[in-house]
DSSP file (Angstrom, degrees, kcal/mol; ACC not computed):
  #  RESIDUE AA STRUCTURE BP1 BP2  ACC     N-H-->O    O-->H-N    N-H-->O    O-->H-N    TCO  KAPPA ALPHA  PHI   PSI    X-CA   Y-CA   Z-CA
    1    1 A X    >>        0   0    0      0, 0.0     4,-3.5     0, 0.0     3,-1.2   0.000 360.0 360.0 360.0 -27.2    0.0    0.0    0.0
    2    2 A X  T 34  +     0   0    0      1,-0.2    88,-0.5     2,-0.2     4,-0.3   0.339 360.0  53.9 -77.7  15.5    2.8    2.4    0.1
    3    3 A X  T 3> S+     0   0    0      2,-0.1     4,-0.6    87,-0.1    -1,-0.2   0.533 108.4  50.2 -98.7 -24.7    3.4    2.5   -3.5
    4    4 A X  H <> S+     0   0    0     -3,-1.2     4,-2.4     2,-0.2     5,-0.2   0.797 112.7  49.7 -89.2 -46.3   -0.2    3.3   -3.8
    5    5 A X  H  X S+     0   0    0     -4,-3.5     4,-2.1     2,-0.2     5,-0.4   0.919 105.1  58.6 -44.6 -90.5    0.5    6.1   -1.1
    6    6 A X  H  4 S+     0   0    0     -4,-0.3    83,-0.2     2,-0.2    -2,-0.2   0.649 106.1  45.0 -13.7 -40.2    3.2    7.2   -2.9
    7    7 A X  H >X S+     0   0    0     -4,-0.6     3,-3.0    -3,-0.2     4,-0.7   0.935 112.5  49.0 -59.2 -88.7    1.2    8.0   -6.1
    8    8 A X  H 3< S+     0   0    0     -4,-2.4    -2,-0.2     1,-0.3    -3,-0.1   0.509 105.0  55.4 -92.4  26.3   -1.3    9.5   -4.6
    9    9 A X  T 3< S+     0   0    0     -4,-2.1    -1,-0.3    -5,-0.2    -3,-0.1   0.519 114.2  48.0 -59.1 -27.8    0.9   11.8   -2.5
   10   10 A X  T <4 S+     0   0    0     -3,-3.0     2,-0.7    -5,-0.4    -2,-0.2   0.353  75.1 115.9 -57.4 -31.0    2.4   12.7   -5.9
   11   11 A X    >X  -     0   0    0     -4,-0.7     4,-2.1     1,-0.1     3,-0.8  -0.664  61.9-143.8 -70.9 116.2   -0.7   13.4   -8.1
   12   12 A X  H 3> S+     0   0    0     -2,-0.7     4,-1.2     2,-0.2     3,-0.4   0.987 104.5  61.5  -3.1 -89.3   -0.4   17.1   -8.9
   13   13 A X  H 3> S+     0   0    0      1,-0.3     4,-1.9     2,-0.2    -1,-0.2   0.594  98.8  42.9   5.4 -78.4   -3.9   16.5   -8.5
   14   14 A X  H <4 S+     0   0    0     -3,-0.8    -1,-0.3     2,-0.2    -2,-0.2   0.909 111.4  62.1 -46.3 -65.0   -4.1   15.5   -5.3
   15   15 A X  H ><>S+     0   0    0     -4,-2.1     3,-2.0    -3,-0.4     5,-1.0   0.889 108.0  40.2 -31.7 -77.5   -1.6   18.3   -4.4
   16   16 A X  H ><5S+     0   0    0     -4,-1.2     3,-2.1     1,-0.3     5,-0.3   0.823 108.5  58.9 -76.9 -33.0   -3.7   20.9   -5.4
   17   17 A X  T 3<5S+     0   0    0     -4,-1.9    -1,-0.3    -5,-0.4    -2,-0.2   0.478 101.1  58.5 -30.3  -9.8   -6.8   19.3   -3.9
   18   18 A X  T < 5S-     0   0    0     -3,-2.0    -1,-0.2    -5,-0.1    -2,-0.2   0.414 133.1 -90.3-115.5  -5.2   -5.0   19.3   -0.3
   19   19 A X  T < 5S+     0   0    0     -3,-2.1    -3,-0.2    -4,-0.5    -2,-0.2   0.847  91.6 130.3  96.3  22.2   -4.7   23.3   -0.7
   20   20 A X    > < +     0   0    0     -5,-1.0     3,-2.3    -6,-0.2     2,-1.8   0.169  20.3 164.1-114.3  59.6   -1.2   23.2   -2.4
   21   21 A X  G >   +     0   0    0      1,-0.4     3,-0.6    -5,-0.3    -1,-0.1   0.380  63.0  91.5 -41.7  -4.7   -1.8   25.4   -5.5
   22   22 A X  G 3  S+     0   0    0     -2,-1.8    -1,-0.4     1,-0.2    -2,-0.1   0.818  80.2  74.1 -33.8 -47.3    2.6   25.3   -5.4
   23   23 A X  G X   +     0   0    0     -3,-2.3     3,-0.9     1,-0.1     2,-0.2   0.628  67.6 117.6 -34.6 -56.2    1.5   22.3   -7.7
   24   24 A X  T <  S-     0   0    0     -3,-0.6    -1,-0.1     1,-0.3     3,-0.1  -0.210  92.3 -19.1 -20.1  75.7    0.6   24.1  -10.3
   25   25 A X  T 3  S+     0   0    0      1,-0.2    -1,-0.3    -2,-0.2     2,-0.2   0.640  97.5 139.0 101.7  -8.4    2.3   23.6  -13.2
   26   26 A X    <   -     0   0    0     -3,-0.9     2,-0.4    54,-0.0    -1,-0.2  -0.390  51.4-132.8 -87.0 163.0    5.0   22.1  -11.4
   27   27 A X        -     0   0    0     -2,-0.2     2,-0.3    -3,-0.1    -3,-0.0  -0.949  32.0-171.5-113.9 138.0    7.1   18.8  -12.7
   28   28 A X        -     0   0    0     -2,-0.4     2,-0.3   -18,-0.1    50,-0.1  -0.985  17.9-133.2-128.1 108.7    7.4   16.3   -9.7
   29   29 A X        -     0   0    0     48,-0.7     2,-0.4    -2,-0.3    52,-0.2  -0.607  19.9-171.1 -60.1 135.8    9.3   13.3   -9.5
   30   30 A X        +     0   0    0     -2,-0.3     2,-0.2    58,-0.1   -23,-0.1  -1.000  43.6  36.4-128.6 137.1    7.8   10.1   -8.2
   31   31 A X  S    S-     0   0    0     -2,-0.4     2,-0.1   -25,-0.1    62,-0.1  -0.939  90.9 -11.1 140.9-176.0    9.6    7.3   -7.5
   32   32 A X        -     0   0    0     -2,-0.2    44,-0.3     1,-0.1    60,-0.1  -0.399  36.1-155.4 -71.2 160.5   12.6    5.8   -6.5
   33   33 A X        +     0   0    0     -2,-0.1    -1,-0.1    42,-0.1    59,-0.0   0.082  57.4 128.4-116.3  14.7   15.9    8.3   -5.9
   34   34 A X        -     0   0    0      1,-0.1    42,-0.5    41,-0.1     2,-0.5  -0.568  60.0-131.1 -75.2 156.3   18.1    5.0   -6.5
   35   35 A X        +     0   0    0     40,-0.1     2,-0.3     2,-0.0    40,-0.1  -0.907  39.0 161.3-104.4 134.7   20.8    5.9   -9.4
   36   36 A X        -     0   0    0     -2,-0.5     2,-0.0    38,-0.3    -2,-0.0  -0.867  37.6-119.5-163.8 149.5   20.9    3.6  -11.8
   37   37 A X    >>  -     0   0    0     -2,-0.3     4,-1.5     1,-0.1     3,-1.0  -0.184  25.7-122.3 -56.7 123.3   22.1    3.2  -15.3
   38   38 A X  H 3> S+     0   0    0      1,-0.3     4,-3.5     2,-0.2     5,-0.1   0.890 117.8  53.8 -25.4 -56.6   19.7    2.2  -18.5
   39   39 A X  H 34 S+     0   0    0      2,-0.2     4,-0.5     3,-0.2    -1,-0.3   0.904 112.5  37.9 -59.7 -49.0   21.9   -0.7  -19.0
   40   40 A X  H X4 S+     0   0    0     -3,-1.0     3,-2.6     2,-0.2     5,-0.3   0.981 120.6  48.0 -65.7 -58.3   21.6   -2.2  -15.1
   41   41 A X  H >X S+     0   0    0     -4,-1.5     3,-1.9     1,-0.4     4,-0.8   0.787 112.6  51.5 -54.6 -51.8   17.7   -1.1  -15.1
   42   42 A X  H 3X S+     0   0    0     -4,-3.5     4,-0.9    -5,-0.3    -1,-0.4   0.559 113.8  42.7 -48.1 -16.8   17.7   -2.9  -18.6
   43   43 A X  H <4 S+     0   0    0     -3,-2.6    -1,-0.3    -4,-0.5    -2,-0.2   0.258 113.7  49.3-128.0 -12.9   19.4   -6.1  -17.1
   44   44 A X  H <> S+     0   0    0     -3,-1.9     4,-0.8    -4,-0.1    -2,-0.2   0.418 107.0  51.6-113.0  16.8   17.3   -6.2  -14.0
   45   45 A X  H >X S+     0   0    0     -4,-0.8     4,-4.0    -5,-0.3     3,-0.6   0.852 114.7  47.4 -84.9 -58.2   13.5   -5.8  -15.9
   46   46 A X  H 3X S+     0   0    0     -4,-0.9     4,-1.9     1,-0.3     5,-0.4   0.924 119.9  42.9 -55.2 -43.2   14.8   -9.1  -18.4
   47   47 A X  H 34 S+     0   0    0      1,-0.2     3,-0.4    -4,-0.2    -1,-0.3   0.912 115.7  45.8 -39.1 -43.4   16.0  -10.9  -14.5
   48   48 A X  H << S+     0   0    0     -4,-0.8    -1,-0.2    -3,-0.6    -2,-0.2   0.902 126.1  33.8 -83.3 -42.5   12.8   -9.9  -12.7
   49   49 A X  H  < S-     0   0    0     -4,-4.0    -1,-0.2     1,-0.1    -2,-0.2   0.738  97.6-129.1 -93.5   1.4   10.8  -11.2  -15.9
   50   50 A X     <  +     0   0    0     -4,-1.9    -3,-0.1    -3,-0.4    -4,-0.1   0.132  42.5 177.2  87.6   2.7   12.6  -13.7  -16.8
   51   51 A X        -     0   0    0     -5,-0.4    -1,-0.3     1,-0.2    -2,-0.0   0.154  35.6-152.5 -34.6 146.2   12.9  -12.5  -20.8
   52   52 A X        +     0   0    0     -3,-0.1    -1,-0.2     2,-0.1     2,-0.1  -0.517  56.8 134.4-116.1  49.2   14.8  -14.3  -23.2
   53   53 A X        -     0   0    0      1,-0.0     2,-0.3     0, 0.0     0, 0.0  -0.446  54.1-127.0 -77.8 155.3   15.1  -10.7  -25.0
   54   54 A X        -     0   0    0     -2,-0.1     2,-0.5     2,-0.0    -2,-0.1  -0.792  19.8-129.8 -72.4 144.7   18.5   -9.4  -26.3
   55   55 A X        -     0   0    0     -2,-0.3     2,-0.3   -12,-0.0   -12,-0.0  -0.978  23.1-157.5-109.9 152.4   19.4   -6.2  -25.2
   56   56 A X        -     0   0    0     -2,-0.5     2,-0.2     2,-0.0    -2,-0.0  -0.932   2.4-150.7-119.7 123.9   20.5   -4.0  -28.0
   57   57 A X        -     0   0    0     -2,-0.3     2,-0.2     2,-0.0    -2,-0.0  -0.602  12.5-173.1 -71.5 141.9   22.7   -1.0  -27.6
   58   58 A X        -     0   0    0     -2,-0.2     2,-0.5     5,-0.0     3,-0.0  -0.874  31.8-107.5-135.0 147.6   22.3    2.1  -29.9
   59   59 A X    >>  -     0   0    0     -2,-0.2     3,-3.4     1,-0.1     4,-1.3  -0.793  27.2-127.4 -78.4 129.5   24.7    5.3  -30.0
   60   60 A X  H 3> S+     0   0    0     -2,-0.5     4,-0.5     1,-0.3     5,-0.3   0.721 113.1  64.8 -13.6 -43.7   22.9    8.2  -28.5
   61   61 A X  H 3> S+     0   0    0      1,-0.3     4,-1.6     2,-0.2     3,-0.3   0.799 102.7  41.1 -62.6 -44.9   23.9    9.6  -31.6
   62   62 A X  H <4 S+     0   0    0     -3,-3.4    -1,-0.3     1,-0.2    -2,-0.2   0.781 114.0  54.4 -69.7 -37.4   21.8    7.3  -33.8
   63   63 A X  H  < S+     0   0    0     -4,-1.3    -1,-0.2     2,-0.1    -2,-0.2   0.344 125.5   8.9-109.6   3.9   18.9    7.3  -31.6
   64   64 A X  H  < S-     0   0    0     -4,-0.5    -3,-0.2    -3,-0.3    -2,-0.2   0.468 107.9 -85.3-155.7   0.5   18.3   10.8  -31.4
   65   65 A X    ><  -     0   0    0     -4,-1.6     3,-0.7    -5,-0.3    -2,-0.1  -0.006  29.6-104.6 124.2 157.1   20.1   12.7  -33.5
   66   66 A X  T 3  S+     0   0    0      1,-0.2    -1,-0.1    -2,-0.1    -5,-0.1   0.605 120.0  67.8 -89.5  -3.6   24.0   14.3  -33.1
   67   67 A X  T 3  S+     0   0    0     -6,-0.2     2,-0.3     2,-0.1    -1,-0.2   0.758  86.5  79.2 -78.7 -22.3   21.5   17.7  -32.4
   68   68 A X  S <  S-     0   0    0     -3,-0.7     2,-0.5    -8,-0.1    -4,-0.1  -0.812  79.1-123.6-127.9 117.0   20.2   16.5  -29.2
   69   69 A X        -     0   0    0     -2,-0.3     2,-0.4    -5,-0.1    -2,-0.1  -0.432  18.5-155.0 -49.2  88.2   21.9   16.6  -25.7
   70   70 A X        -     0   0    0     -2,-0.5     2,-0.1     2,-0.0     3,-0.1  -0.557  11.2-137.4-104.1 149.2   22.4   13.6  -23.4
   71   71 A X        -     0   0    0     -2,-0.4     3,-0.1     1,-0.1     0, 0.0  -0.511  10.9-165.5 -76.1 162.9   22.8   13.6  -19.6
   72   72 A X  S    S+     0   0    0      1,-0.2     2,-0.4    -2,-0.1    -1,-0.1   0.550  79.5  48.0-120.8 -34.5   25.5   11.3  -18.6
   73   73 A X        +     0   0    0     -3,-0.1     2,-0.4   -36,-0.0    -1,-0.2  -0.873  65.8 173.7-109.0  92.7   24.5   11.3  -15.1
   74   74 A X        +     0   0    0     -2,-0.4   -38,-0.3    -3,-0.1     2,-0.2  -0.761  11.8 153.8-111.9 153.6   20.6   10.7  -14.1
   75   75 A X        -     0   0    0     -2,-0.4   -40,-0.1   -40,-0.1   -42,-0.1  -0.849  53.6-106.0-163.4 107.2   19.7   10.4  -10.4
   76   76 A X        -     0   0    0    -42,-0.5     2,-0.4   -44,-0.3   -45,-0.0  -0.153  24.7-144.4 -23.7 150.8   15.7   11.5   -9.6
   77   77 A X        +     0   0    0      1,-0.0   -48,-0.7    -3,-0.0     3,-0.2  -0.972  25.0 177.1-134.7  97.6   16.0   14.9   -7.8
   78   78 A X    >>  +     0   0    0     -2,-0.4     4,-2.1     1,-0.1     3,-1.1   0.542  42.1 111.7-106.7  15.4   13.0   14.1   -5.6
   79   79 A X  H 3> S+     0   0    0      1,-0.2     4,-1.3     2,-0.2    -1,-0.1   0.664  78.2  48.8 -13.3 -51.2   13.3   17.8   -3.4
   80   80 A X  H 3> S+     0   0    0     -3,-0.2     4,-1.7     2,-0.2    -1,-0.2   0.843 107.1  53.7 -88.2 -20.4    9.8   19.3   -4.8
   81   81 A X  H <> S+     0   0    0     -3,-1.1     4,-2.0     2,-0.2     6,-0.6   0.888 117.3  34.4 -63.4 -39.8    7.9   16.3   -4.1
   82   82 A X  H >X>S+     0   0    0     -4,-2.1     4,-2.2     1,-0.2     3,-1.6   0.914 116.7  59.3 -73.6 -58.6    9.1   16.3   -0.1
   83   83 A X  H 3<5S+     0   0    0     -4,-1.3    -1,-0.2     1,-0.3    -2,-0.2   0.607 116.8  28.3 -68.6 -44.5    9.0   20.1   -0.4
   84   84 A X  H 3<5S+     0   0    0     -4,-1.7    -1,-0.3    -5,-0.1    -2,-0.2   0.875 135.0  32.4 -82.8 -29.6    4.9   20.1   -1.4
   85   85 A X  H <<5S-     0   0    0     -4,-2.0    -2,-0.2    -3,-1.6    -3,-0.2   0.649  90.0-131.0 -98.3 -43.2    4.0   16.9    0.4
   86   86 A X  T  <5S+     0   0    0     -4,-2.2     2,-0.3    -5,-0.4    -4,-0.2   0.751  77.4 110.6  71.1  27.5    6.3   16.7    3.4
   87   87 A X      < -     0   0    0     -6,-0.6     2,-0.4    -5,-0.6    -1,-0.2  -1.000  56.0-151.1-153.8 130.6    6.9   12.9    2.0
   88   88 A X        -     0   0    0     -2,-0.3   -82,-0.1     1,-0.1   -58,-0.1  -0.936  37.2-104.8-118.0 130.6    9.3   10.6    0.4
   89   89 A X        -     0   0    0     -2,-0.4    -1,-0.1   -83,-0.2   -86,-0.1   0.361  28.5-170.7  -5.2 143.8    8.6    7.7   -1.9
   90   90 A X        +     0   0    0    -88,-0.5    -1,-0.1     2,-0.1   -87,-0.1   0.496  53.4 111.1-119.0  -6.9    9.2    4.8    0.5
   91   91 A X  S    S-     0   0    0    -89,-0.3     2,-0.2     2,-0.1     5,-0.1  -0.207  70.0-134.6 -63.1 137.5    8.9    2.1   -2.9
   92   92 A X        -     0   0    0      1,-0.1     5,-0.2   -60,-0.1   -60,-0.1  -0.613  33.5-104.7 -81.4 169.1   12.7    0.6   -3.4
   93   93 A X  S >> S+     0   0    0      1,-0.3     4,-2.4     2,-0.2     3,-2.0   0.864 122.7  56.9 -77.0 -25.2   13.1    1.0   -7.5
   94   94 A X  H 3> S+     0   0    0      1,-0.3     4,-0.6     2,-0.2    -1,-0.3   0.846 100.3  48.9 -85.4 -10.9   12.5   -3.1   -7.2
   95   95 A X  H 34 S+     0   0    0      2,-0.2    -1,-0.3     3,-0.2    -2,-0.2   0.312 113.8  47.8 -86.0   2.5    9.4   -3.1   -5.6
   96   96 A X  H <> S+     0   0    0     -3,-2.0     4,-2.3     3,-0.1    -2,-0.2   0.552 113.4  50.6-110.2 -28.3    8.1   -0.3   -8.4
   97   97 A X  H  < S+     0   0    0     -4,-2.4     4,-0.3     2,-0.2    -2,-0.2   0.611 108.0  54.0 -75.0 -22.1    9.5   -2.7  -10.9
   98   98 A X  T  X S+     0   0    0     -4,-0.6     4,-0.6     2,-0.2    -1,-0.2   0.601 115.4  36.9 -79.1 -27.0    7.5   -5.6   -9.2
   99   99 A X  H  > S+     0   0    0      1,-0.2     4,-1.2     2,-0.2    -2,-0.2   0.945 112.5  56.3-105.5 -44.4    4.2   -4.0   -9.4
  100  100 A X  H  X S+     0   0    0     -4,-2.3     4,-1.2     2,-0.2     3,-0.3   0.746 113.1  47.8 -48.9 -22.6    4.8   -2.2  -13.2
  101  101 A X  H  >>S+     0   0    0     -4,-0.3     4,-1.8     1,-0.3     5,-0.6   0.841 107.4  54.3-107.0 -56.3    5.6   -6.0  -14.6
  102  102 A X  H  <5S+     0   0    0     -4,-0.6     4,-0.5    -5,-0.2    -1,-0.3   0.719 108.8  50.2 -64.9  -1.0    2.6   -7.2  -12.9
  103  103 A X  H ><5S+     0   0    0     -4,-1.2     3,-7.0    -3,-0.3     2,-1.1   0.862 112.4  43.2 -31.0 -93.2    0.5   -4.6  -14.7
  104  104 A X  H 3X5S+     0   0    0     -4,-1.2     4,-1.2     1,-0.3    -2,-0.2   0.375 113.4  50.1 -49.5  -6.0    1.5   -5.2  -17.7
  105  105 A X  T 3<5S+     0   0    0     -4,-1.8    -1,-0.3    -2,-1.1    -3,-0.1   0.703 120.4  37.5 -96.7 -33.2    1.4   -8.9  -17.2
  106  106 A X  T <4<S+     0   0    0     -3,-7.0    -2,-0.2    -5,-0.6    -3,-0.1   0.896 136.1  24.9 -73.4 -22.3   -2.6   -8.6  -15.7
  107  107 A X  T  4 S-     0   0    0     -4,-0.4    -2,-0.2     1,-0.1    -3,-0.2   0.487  92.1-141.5-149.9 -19.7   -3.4   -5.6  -18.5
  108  108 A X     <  -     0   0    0     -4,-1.2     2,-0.5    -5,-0.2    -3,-0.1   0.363  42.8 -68.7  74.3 176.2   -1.0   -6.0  -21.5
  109  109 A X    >   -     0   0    0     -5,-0.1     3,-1.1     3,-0.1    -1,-0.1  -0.895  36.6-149.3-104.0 123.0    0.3   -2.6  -23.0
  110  110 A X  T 3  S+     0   0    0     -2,-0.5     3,-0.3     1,-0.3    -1,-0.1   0.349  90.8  65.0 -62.1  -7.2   -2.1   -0.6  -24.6
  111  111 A X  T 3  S+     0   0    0      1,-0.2    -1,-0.3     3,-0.0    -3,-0.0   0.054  87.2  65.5-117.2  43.6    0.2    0.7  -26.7
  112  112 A X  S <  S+     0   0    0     -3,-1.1     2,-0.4     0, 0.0    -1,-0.2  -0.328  76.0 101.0-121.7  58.7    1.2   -2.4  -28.7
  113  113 A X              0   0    0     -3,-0.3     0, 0.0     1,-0.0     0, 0.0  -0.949 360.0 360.0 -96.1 131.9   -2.1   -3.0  -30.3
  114  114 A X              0   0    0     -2,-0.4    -1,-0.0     0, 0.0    -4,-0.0   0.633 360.0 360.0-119.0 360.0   -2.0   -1.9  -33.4
């Protein structure tokens, strides 16, 4: 239930519903504040689900264009969420990764229907 907290402690929505009208307009992270690489994250979805996937590497360059910036370092900055809320995620990134794969396992992804 504290992933479910976590959410809606989060919702912009919510926020402004509780009297914080800071909300507004705001971008909020929700989530885990672990750092962790595309490549690990990538290597612990195929563990957790047991995919027999390849992962495929691209150069940034290829995949979005030599025009287009990449951070080297990403790490949530979750600071406006405690700041409007008075609250931090309690989900570890595997327990947010346990319940997104069981979606998608109960609900399939709506956007590969074609």
């Amino acid at each position: 239930h504290d992933r479910c907290e976590d959410l809606q402690t989060g919702s912009l929505g919510q926020l402004e519903q509780r009297g914080r009208p800071a909300a507004a307009g705001q971008v909020v992270n929700v989530g885990s504040a672990e750092r962790v690489t595309i490549e690990a994250l990538a290597k612990r979805v195929k563990a957790m689900t047991g995919s027999a996937s390849d992962i495929v590497t691209e150069p940034f360059e290829a995949a979005y264009g030599a025009d287009m910036e990449d951070m080297r370092d990403r790490q949530p900055d979750l600071t406006r969420l405690f700041e409007l809320t008075g609250r931090r995620p309690r989900a570890t990134l595997d327990e947010i990764l346990t319940d997104a794969i069981a979606h998608f396992r109960q609900y399939g992804d709506p956007d590969a229907a074609g």
